[in-house]
N, C-alpha and C positions, 0 to 999 in steps of 0.2 A: 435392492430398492424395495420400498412399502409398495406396494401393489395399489395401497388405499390414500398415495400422500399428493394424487391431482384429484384427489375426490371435495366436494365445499365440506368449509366448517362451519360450525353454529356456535362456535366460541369466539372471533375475530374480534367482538365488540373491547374484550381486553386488548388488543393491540390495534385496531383504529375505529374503532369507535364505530363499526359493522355489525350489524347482525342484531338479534336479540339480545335486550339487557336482562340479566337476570334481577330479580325485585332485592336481594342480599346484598347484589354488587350497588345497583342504583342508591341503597341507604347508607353504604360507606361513602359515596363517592359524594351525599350531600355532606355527611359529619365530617365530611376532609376538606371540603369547597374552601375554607376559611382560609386554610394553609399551603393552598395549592399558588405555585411558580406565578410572578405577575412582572415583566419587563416594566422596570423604573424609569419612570420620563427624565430625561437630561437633565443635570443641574445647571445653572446659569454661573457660571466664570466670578469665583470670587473676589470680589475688589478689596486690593491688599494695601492701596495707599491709605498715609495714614489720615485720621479725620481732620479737616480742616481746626488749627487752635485759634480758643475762643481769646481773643483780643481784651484786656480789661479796659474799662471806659474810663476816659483823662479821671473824673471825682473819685474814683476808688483809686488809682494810680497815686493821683494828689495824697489822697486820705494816707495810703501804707508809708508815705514818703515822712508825711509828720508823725506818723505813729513812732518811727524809726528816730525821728530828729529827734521829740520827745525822751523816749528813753535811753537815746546818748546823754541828749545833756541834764538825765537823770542820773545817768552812770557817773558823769565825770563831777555832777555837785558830789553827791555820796561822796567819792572817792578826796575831794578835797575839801569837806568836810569831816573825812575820818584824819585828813593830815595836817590839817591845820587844828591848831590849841595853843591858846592863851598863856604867853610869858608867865612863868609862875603858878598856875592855875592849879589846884591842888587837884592828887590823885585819890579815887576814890575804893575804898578796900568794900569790899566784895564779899568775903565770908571769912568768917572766926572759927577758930576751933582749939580750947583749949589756953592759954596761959597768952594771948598778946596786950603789949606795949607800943604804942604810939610815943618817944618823946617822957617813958616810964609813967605812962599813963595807962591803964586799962582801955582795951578799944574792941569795941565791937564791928558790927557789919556794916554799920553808918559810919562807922569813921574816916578819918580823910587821912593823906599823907602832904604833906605842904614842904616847897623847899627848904632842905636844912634839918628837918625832922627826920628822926631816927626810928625807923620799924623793927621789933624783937617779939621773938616768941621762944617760948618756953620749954621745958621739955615732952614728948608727945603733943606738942601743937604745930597749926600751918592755918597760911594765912593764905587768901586770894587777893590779888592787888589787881585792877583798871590799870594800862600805862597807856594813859592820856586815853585817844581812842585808836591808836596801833595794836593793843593787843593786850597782854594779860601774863601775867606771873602769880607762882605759887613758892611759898619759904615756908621750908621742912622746920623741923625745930631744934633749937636751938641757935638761930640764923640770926644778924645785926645786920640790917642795909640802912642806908642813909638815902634820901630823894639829894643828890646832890644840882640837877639843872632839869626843867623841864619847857618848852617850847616848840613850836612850831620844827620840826625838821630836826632837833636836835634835845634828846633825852638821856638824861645821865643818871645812874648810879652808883653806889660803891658799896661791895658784899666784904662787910669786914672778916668773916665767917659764915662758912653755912654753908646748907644745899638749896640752889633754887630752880625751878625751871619756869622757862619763858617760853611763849607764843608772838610772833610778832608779824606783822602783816605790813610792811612798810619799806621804803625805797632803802639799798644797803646804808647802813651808816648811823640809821636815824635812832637805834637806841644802843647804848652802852653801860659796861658794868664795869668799873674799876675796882681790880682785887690785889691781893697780896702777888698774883703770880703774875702780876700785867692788867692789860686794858684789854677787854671781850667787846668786840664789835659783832652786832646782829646783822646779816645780810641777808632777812628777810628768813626768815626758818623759826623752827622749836628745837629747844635744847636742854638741858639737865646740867648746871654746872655748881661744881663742887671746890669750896675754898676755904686753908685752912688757914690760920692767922701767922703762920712763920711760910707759906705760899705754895704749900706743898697741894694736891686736889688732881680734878679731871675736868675734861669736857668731852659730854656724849652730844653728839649732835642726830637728831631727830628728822630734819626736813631742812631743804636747803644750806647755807654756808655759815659759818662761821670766822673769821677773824679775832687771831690772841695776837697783841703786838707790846712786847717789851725788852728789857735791856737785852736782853739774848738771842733773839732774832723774832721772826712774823712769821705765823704757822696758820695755815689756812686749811681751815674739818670740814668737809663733806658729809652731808646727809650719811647715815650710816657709819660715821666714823667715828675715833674717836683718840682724845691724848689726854697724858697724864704729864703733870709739873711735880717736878722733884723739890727736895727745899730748897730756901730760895727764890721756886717758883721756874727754874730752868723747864723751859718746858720739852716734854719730847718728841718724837716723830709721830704725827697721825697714823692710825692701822685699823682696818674695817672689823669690825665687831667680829667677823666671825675668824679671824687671825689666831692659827693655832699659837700655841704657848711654846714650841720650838721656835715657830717664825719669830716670836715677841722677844723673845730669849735673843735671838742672835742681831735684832734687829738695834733693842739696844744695848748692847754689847759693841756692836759698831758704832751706835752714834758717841755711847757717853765716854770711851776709853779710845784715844788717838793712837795707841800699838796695835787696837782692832782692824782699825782704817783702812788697813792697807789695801787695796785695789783686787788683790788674789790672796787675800789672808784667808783662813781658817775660818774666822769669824763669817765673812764676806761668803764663803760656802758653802756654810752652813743658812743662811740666810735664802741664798739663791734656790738651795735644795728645798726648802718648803714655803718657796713662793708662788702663791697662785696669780692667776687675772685679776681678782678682788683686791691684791695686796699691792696693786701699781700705783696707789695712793702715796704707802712707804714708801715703793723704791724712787718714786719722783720726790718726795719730801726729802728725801736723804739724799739724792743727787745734789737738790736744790740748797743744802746746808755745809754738804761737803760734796762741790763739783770733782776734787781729785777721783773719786770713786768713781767716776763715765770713763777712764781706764782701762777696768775690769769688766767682769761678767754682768756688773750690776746694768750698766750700758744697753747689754746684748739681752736680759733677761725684760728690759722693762721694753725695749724695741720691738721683741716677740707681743710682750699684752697689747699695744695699741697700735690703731691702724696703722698702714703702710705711707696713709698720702700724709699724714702728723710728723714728717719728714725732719728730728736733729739728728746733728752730725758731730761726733766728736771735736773736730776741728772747731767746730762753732762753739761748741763750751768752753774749749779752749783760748779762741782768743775773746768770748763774752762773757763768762761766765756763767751763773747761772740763769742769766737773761735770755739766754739761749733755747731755755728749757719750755715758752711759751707755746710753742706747737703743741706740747704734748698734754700741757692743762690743760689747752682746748679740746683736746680731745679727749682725756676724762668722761667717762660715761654717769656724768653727775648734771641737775639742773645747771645751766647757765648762770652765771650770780648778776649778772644784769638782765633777766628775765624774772627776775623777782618776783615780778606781778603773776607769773602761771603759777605762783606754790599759794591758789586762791583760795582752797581748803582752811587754809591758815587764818582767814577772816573770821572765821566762826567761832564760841569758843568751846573749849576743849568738854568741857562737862563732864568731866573724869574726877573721881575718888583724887583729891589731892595724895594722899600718902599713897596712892597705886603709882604715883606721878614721879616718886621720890623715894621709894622704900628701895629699889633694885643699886646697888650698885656695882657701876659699870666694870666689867672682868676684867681682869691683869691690873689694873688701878694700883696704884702705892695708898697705905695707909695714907689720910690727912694729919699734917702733923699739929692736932686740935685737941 
């Protein structure tokens, strides 16, 4: 033990604050004073409900309610404004370029189209045509269309020849192009269609649906699709644009030769072996033209691409044919064709380089026989 550790100290003031301050210690301890420990008074209990909502007063309530009525029944004149048009009323071409005839008259960008009048263009020209106020086409050149009907709800053409594409914004039905390969029904989409004058051609479809209906059966194209008509105009199975040239190959191969047919043919396995998700289009088309095939693998290959609850059954094709097959169109991962109205992009118009419109043509295609 210290001998000297019960004796006083004169340093204590560093441990309670006893004793003599030295003048050193006392000017740190003012330049520290700012930073020195301070116990925080209690905070008061934060109130977490939420704040009372402000009420709008009946005049402003009133007010948003006409705002609202207003631009409904601003919506719904526009809209029956753009579908209604004058029996006969003539249509109005849009822009020139190059060699057009009206009726074998030189026409420019004021010119009109009247029922019965024949529209042509020349080589390296294209024309932009108004149809009514539905929407807008363009003819590549070398193209004859005729305005065969135009009114209210129902608009007709006839492409004797040619490439043309259309925009159309309007309930399915309401515009038509009668060609060498059948009759083109618009259901509401953009499309590219190509005809030759003994019926041979395509149709690319762009947005929404299409409808071809003639002596050889009804073939209904999806956005992203597309078919080609053999001469004659025999048309063949729709297959999505990006359908390898194997799939195409075997696709038709079955449809156009009945010894392909057969349910587990060769044909038929070669078909299955490079069929994607995207190509359920074909195999529902080809079910739907030749039910015998639901059979085979084609059956079990198109029941893997679509949903489960999109529930046919063999047995049902069997004793309905191909009426049977309606579960699984609906289930298609395509627009609705009676929802027309959502493809509303379509209103506008296209504002594109006509020949950007018309120059591509669509892959696997058969020459036009023109």
């Amino acid at each position: 033990m210290n001998p000297n550790d019960d004796a006083p100290r004169d340093d204590d003031y560093l441990w309670d604050r006893n004793g003599p301050v030295d003048d050193q210690v006392a000017r740190l301890e003012r330049q520290l004073s700012a930073h020195r420990w301070r116990r925080a008074p209690l905070r008061q209990a934060v109130r977490t409900d939420p704040p009372p909502q402000r009420r709008l007063r009946p005049r402003v309530r009133w007010a948003m309610a006409a705002a609202l009525a207003v631009l409904a029944v601003g919506l719904y004149g526009g809209y029956e404004h753009r579908l209604r048009w004058p029996a006969g009323q003539a249509w109005q071409i849009a822009s020139v370029s190059g060699a057009v005839r009206v009726d074998g008259a030189p026409a420019d960008a004021h010119a009109t189209l009247d029922t019965g009048s024949v529209l042509e263009t020349g080589q390296g020209a294209h024309v932009r045509v108004r149809v009514a106020r539905i929407g807008e086409m363009v003819l590549g050149e070398g193209a004859r269309l005729r305005l065969v009907e135009t009114r209210s709800g129902r608009h007709r053409t006839q492409l004797e020849h040619g490439r043309l594409w259309a925009r159309i914004w309007a309930p399915p039905g309401s515009f038509g192009i009668a060609t060498p390969a059948g009759d083109v029904f618009d259901l509401g989409c953009e499309f590219v269609l190509d005809a030759g004058p003994q019926g041979a051609g395509s149709l690319a479809v762009r947005s929404g649906w299409v409808q071809v209906d003639n002596a050889w059966r009804e073939v209904l194209v999806p956005q992203g699709a597309r078919v080609d008509f053999g001469p004659g105009g025999r048309p063949g199975i729709p297959y999505d644009a990006g359908a390898s040239a194997a799939f195409l190959s075997a696709l038709r191969e079955v449809d156009e030769d009945p010894a392909q047919r057969q349910p587990a043919g060769a044909a038929v396995a070669r078909l299955i072996e490079h069929a994607r998700p995207q190509d359920a289009i074909s195999l529902l088309s080809l079910l739907q033209a030749h039910p015998v095939l639901a059979e085979g693998p084609v059956f079990d290959r198109l029941s893997s691409f679509l949903p489960a609850d999109a529930r046919v059954t063999r047995a049902a094709i069997r004793a309905s044919g191909a009426s049977a097959l309606s579960p699984w169109w609906d289930a298609l991962p395509y627009p609705r064709i009676k929802r027309w109205w959502m493809q509303w992009p379509d209103v506008f118009d296209a504002h594109a380089d006509a020949d950007a419109l018309l120059q591509q043509e669509p892959a696997g295609t058969r020459s036009p026989d023109r």
